[in-house]
C-alpha positions as CSV (number, residue, x, y, z in Angstrom):
1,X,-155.3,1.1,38.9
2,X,-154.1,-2.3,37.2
3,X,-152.0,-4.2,38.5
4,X,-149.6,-7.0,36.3
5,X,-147.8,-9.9,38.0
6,X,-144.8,-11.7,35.7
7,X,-144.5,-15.3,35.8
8,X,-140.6,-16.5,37.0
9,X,-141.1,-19.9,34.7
10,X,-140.9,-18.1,31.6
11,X,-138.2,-19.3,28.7
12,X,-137.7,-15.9,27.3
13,X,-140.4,-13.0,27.8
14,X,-143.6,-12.2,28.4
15,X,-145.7,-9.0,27.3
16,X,-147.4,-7.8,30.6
17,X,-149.1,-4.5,28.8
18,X,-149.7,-4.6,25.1
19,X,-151.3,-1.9,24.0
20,X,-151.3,0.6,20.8
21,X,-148.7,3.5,22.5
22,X,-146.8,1.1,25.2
23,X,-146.1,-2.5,25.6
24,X,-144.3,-3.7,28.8
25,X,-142.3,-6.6,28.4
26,X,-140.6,-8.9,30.5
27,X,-137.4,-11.0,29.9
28,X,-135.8,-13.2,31.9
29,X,-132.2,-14.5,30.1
30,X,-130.0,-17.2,31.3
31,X,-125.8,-16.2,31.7
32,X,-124.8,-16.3,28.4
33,X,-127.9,-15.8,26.6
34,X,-128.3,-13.4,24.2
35,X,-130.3,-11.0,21.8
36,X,-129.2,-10.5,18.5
37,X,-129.4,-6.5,16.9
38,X,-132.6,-4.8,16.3
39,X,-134.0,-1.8,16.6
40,X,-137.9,-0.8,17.5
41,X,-139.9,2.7,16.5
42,X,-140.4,3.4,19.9
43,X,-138.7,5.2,22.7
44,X,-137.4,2.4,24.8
45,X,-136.2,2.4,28.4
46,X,-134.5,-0.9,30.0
47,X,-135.0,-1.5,33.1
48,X,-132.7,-5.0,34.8
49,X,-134.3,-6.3,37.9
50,X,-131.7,-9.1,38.5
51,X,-128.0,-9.8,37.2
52,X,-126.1,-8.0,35.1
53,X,-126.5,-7.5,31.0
54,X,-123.8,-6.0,28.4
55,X,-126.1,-3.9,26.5
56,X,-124.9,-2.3,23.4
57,X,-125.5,-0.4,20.4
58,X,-123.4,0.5,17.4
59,X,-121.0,3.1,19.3
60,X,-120.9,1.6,22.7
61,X,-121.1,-1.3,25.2
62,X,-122.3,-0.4,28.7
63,X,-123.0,-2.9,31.6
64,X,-126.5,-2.4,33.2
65,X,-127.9,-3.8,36.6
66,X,-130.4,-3.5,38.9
67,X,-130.3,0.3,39.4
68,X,-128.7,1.1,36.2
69,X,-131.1,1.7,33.2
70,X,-130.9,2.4,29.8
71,X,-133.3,5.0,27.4
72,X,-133.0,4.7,23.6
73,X,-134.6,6.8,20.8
74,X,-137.0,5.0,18.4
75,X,-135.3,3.2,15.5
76,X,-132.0,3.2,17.6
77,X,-130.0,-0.4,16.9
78,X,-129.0,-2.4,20.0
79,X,-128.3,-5.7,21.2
80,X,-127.6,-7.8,24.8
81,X,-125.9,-10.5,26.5
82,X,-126.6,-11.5,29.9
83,X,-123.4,-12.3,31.7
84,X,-125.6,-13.6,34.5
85,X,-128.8,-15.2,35.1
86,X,-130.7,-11.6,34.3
87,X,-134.4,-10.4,34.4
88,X,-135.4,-6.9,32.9
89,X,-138.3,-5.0,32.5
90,X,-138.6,-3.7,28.8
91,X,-140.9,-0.2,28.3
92,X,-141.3,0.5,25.1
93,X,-143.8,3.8,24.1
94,X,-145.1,6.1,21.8
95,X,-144.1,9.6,23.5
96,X,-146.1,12.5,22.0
97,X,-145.4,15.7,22.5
């Protein structure tokens, strides 16, 4: 077992697990703060620890919080705002079947 710490100082994120089929990252965004459109090859699940973030993609806005988390596809577009002082946990993985 490993076990990965994230630092609460950080400006904007850090990787916690970066390897070749999953990196683990965490982002911490101030109210307000956003990330612009993108998209990433891998299967992607969002997981907010603290405040709350629009997250979007090109059909549809939803809110996520602590509790509420989102899964995308690979090569899905999507973007966020945080409307609050926000931290997430970002999963992103190479699923094989």
């Amino acid at each position: 077992m490993k076990v990965y710490t994230g630092r609460t100082d950080i400006k904007l994120f850090e990787h916690l697990i970066d390897e070749p089929n999953q990196t683990v990252t965490h982002l911490v965004l101030k109210a307000g703060q956003a990330v612009p459109e993108h998209k990433v090859s891998q299967t992607v699940i969002v997981v907010p620890i603290k405040g709350r973030i629009d997250f979007s993609n090109r059909e549809e806005s939803q809110e996520i919080y602590p509790g509420r988390i989102v899964q995308m596809i690979p090569d899905e577009w999507h973007a966020l705002k945080a409307l609050e002082d926000s931290e997430l946990m970002v999963v992103k993985s190479t699923l094989t079947a």
